[in-house]
Structures are given as C-alpha cells and as structure tokens.
LUMNU-274485 format. One record per residue (C-alpha): residue in three letters; x, y, z. Coordinates in steps of 0.5 Angstrom, whole numbers, plus 500, padded with zeros to 3 digits. Layout:
BEGIN
ALAXYZ...
END
This chain:
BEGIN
UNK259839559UNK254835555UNK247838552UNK242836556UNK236839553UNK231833550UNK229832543UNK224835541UNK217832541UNK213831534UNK205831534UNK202828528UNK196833526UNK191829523UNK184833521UNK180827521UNK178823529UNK181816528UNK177810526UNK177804531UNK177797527UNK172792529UNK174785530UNK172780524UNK166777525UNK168769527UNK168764521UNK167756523UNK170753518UNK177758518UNK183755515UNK189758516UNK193759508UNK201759509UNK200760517UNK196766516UNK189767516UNK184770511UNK181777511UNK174777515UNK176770518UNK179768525UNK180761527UNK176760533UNK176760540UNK180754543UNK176748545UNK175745552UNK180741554UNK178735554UNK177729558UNK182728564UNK187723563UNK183719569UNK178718563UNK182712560UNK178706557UNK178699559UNK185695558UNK186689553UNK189685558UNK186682564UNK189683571UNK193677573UNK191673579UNK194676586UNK199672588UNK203672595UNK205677598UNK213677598UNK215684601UNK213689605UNK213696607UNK211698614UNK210705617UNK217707612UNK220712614UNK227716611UNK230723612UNK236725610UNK239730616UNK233734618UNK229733611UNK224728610UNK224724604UNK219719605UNK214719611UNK209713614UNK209710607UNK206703608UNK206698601UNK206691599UNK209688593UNK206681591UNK207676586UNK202676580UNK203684581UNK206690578UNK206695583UNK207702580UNK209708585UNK207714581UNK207722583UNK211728582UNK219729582UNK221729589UNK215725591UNK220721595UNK218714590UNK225713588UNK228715596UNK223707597UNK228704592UNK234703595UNK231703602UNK228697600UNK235693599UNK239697605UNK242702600UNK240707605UNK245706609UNK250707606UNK249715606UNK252717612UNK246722614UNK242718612UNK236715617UNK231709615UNK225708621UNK219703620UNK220696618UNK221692611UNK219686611UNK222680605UNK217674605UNK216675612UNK223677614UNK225683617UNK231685612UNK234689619UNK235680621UNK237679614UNK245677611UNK245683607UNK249680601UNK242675601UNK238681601UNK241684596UNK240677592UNK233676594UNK231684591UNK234685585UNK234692581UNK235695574UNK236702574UNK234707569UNK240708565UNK242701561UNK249699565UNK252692562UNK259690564UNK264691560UNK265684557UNK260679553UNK253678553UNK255671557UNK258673562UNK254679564UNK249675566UNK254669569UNK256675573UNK250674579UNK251667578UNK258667579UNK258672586UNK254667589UNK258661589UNK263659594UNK267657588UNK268659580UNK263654577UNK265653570UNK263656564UNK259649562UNK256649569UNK253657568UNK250656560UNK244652562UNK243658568UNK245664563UNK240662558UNK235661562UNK235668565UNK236671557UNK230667555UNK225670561UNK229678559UNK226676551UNK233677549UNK236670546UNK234670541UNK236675538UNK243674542UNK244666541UNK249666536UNK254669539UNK254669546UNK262672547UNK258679543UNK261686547UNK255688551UNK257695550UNK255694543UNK248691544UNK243697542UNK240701548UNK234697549UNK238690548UNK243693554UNK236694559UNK234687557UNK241684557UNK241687565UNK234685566UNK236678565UNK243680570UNK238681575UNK233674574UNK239670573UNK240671581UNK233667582UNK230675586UNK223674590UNK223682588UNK225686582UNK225693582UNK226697576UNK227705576UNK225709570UNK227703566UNK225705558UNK226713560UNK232712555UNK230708550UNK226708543UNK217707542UNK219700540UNK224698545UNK220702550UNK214697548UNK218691549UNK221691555UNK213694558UNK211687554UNK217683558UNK214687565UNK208685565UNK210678562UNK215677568UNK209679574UNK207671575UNK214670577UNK217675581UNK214681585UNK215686581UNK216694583UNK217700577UNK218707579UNK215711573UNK215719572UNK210717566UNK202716567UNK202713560UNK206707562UNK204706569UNK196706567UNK199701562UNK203695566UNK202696573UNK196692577UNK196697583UNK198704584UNK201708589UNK200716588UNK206719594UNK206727594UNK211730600UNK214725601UNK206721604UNK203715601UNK196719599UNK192713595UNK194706593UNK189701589UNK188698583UNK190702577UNK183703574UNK180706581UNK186710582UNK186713574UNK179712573UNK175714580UNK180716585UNK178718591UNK183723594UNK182730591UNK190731590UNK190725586UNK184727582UNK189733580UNK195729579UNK191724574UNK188730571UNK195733569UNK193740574UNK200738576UNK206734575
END
C-alpha cells in the first residue's frame, strides 16, 4: 500500500515584516524599449474610444438621383420548418440606387436573396409569405425562366465556367434564344456587357483566354458581366469583394456604384465600411425583422432605432 503521508510543509522564516512596493508613478511620455517599459514608468491609461463608426464624415460622391422603382418587397415573410428566418420585411429596390442590406450573421439579409428570384422554393421545408413584385409584376405570375432573366445575381465566390472569357458571357445569351445564334452574332452583346463589368480592356486581346485563369478579381468582374449580359432590371450581389485583394475590392465597389444608373442594384454585406461606401439607402435587419431603413448617411450618422445605434457603433456584430 502506497505511503500516504503528505509532504512535509516548508515555512520560510524571515526576521524583518515584508516591505509592499508601491506602483510607479504615471509618466506621460513613456515609451516602451524592446517591448519593456523603464523603471519608474508606466504607459498610460488606455484612451477612450473614440467616436463610433456612426461618426463618418460627408461622402465624396453625390448620390444619384432615384430613379424607379423596379422591385419590391412587401410584408416578406420566409421559415424554414418552424424557424423564421425572415419576418415582415418590406423594401424597395429602385434604379439610380445601391441598396445595402447590412446586420449581423443570421440576420435573415441573405435568406432576401434567393427569395427574390424563387430559389426559396426549391428547398423542400422551406415557405415564403408576402408579395414580391418586378416592375410591378407579382414574380408568383411570373414565367420563372424570365424572372430568373430579369433578377440577376453574383455570388460571393468568383464561379466562371470552365471555358474562355467569351463564352462565359455568351452563355446567358445563348440560353435565351430559341436557337444557338453564332459567335459573330454574340460579339457585339458580349463586348458590351465586358466593357459595363470594366474588364475588356484588360481581356481584349484574347477573348478565347481560360476563365479559370483570370485573377480573383477578373473572375468576379468576368461574372458580373455574365449576369449584365442578360440585360436584368435587378442585380443582386452577395458579399461580392470578401474574397478578393484592397485593390480588387476597390474595383469592383467603383464598378457597383457605376452600374447603379442602369440597373437596381442590391449588395448584401457583412462590412460596415463598404456599405457606408457604395450603398444609397440602407436596411439594418436583426432577428430576422426589418428595424430601420434609410439613406445611409441618417442610417450611419443619426440612426433612430437604439439597436441600430449599437449595430453602427460596433456594440455588436
């Protein structure tokens, strides 16, 4: 059987009370040395934070004038079983305008999405109530090949086919036709639609180059133009620049903002930054509800909802 009997207990005798350092004192100007700080110096408190990221100043750019409204969401309701995912949400999306649906993960602001092109339906548990409406039609009434024509959408994701640079973009235009027009027949329409994505120039040469070999923020530009290629009233774009570079991020929020006079455009974003940057109006969801909506500067500079306030203010995210 083992010894059981516990250690013994060493006391350290000292003749002499022990002495208690005291801090010292505050020095302003300390600068850490090697990541240490001097004796008799200590850095500061630290500050306060500062002004909210509600607080930006004036954009450069003006907003454009609002033109009309092409789609439409109304008392939008979606649940997937039981689970609500998106409650009494209604929205407009108007041409001349970016709207951008912002809130935290789970909000419900990427279950609009495939809601507003009848993607919902094709999950089995899935149930959409409401109306949703494109230029005044109900997309209920409507052909769903057309609709899917009509709402465009790019994902998050850069997905070009696995063929040239040409018949990427011919590829919307081809599924459109009754026939399969030729490929003199589709260059005026495919160049077209790579000079509205701002990638033509850069891919004139060689039309018959891979897809699948342009860089990141090429593959999201060459599907934009896809989806412009099939002339929408809406474009939809899902967290569009999350996977690219600063300087492809750059260009495709310039191209956004460009594109905003000839088609609604709608970008769901999880980055306050690039909201405040290209959208006109905002819409901040939580819970699945539709708590403010307005144009970005009131919604980031004097929002009125108190859940908004904290949202903008980085309280959550």
């Amino acid at each position: 059987m083992d010894d059981l009997t516990p250690p013994p207990i060493r006391r350290i005798v000292v003749e002499d009370a022990p002495t208690v350092a005291q801090p010292p004192a505050v020095t302003p100007d300390a600068q850490p040395v090697n990541g240490h700080y001097a004796a008799g110096a200590v850095p500061l408190p630290a500050r306060a934070p500062g002004p909210a990221p509600s607080a930006q100043p004036a954009r450069q750019r003006e907003p454009a004038p609002l033109g009309r409204e092409r789609m439409r969401t109304h008392e939008l309701t979606v649940s997937y079983g039981d689970k609500p995912a998106v409650s009494g949400v209604t929205l407009p999306v108007r041409q001349g305008e970016v709207l951008g649906p912002i809130g935290p993960s789970g909000c419900g602001k990427t279950t609009l999405r495939p809601a507003l092109k009848r993607l919902t339906e094709l999950t089995p548990s899935a149930r959409r109530g409401g109306q949703i409406t494109v230029d005044g039609d109900d997309i209920d009434a409507t052909e769903v090949t057309s609709l899917r024509r009509r709402v465009s959408m790019v994902f998050q994701q850069p997905n070009p086919f696995p063929m040239s640079v040409f018949d990427n973009v011919a590829y919307a235009l081809r599924e459109q036709g009754s026939r399969r027009p030729r490929r003199g027949e589709l260059r005026p329409a495919v160049i077209d639609a790579l000079q509205r994505a701002g990638l033509h120039d850069e891919v004139a040469d060689d039309l018959d180059h891979p897809a699948l070999r342009l860089s990141g923020g090429q593959q999201q530009r060459l599907c934009i133009a896809r989806a412009l290629a099939a002339q929408p009233e809406v474009l939809l774009l899902d967290e569009p620049c999350s996977a690219l570079d600063p300087r492809s991020t750059a260009t495709i929020e310039e191209l956004i903002v460009g594109l905003r006079g000839e088609v609604a455009v709608g970008v769901v974003t999880h980055n306050l930054q690039q909201a405040w940057r290209i959208a006109d109006h905002v819409g901040f969801m939580y819970l699945g509800e539709l708590v403010e909506y307005g144009p970005v500067d009131q919604i980031f500079g004097a929002p009125r909802a108190a859940r908004t306030r904290e949202y903008v203010g980085g309280a959550f995210g």
